[in-house]
N, C-alpha and C positions, 0 to 999 in steps of 0.2 A: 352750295356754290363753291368750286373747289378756287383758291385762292394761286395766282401766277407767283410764279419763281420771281422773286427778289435776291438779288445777288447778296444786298447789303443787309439784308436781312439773316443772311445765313453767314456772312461773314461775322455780323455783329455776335453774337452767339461765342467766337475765340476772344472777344474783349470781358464783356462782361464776369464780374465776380461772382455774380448769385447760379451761375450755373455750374450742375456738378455731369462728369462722364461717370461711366458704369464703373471703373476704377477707384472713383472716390467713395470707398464704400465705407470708411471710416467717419469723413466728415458727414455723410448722408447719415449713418447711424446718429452721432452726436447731436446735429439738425434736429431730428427725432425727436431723440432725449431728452433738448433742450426745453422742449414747452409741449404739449400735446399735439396733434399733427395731423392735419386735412391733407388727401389727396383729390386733384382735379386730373381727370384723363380727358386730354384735350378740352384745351381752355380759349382754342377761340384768340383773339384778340386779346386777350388778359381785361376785357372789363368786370366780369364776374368775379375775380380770382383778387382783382384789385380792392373793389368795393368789400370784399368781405376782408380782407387783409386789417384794410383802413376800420372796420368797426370792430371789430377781434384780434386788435392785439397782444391779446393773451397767449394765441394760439400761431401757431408757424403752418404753412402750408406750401406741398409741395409739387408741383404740377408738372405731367408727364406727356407731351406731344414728339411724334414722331416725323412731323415734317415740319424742316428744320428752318421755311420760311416763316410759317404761322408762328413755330417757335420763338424767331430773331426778333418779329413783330411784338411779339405780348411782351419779351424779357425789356427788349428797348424802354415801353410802355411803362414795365414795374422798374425798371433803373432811373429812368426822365423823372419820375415819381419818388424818388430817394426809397422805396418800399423796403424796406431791412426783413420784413418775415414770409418772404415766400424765393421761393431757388427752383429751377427748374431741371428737367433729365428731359434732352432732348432726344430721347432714342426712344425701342421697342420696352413698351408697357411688360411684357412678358419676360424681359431680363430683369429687372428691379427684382423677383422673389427671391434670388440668389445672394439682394445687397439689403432688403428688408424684413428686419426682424417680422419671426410669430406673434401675431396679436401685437403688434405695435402702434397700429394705426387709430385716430381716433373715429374718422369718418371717412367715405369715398362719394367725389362728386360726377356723377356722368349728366353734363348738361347739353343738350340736343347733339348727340352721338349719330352721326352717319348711320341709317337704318339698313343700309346693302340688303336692301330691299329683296334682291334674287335669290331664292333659294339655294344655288351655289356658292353664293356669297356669305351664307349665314354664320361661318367660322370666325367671319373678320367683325361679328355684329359684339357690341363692346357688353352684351349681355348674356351672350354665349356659354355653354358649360366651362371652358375651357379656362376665360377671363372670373366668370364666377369662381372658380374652385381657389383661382389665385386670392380675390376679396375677400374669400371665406377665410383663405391663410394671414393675412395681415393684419386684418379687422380686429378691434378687441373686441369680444364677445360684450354681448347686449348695447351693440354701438351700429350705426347706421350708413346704408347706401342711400347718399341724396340724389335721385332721378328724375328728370325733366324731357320729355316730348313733346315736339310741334305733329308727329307721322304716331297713327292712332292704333294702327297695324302694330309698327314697331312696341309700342306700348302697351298690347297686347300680350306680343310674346316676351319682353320680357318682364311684366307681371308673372306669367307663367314662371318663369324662370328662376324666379325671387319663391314661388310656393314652390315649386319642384327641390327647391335647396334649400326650405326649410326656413326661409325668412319667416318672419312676422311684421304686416304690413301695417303699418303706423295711420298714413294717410293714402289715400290711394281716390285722385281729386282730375277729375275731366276737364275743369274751367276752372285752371290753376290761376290767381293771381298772385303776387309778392305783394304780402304786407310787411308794415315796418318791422311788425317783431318779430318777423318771422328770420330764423338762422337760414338766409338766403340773400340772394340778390339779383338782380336780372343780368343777362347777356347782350354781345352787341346787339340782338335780332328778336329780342325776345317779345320788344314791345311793340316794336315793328310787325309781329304775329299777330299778337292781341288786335291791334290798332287797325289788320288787313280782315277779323274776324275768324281768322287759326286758332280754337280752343287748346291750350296748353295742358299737356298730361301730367302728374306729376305724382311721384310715389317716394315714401320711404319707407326701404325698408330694414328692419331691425337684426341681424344676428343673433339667433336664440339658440343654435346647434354647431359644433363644431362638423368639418365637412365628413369625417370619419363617420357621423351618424347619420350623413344625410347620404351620400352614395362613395364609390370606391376612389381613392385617386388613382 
């Protein structure tokens, strides 16, 4: 369900301190280097992004949505919340390679990603060659893509896409549920899924080749 323009939503986004533009590529770096570093591409509401924030404060996390209401919404969310370890980049997922380092990344989270279900759409699907080859670059090797599906199609292909690129798939789970210990935590809608009888897909998988062995860039 795509989410109505909010004005103040998008303005809010020029206040806030924890958000950086494409230009701040210094403090994004330092961000980074400071503590080890989760990325979420598109985070929804910020309750996922929140929750794991609040249990892993070892770790910094940094979340990239391109529309700039959903964005205003979640940053509001993690500011109301005093949340000091996660910043946000409100722009195109696909500029960040130019401002993050090789292998820098500790993990990537894609939780229930817009499946653009139509085959002409398949570019913009967030498990695409295209998005993959960028993961492959940030990731540090033998470190993990955490992925969640409610669309079972979608799930499908990009399981394919994780072997096609040479992943190694950790858990690869039909009738996903969050447990406590698990390095996870649910989304606004996730249990609102479960609860309507939507089996949840969910995969991790592991970086074991850098992208050069797996095909050309």
């Amino acid at each position: 369900m795509r989410t109505k323009y909010k004005q103040w939503a998008v303005d809010y986004l020029k206040e806030s301190k924890n958000i950086f533009t494409l230009e701040d590529k210094e403090k994004i770096v330092s961000f980074i280097n400071e503590k080890p570093t989760y990325i979420e591409i598109g985070p929804g509401k910020g309750q996922f992004i929140i929750e794991m924030a609040r249990k892993h404060p070892e770790f910094n996390f940094l979340i990239v949505e391109i529309n700039h209401t959903v964005a205003g919404i979640a940053l509001k969310k993690i500011d109301d919340l005093e949340i000091t370890n996660v910043k946000m980049i409100a722009d195109d997922f696909f500029k960040i390679k130019e401002i993050i380092e090789k292998e820098s990344i500790e993990g990537i989270f894609l939780n229930f990603s817009d499946p653009w279900g139509k085959k002409r759409h398949e570019k913009r699907r967030l498990t695409y060659d295209d998005f993959i080859k960028v993961y492959l670059y940030i990731l540090k090797m033998s470190h993990n893509i955490y992925y969640k599906s409610d669309n079972y199609d979608f799930y499908l292909y990009s399981k394919s896409k994780f072997i096609e690129f040479g992943f190694e798939l950790l858990i690869d789970d039909n009738n996903y549920f969050v447990k406590e210990n698990d390095f996870d935590a649910e989304t606004e809608f996730e249990r609102r899924y479960i609860d309507s009888g939507i089996k949840i897909n969910r995969i991790i998988a592991k970086k074991v080749r850098n992208l050069n062995e797996n095909s050309e860039e």
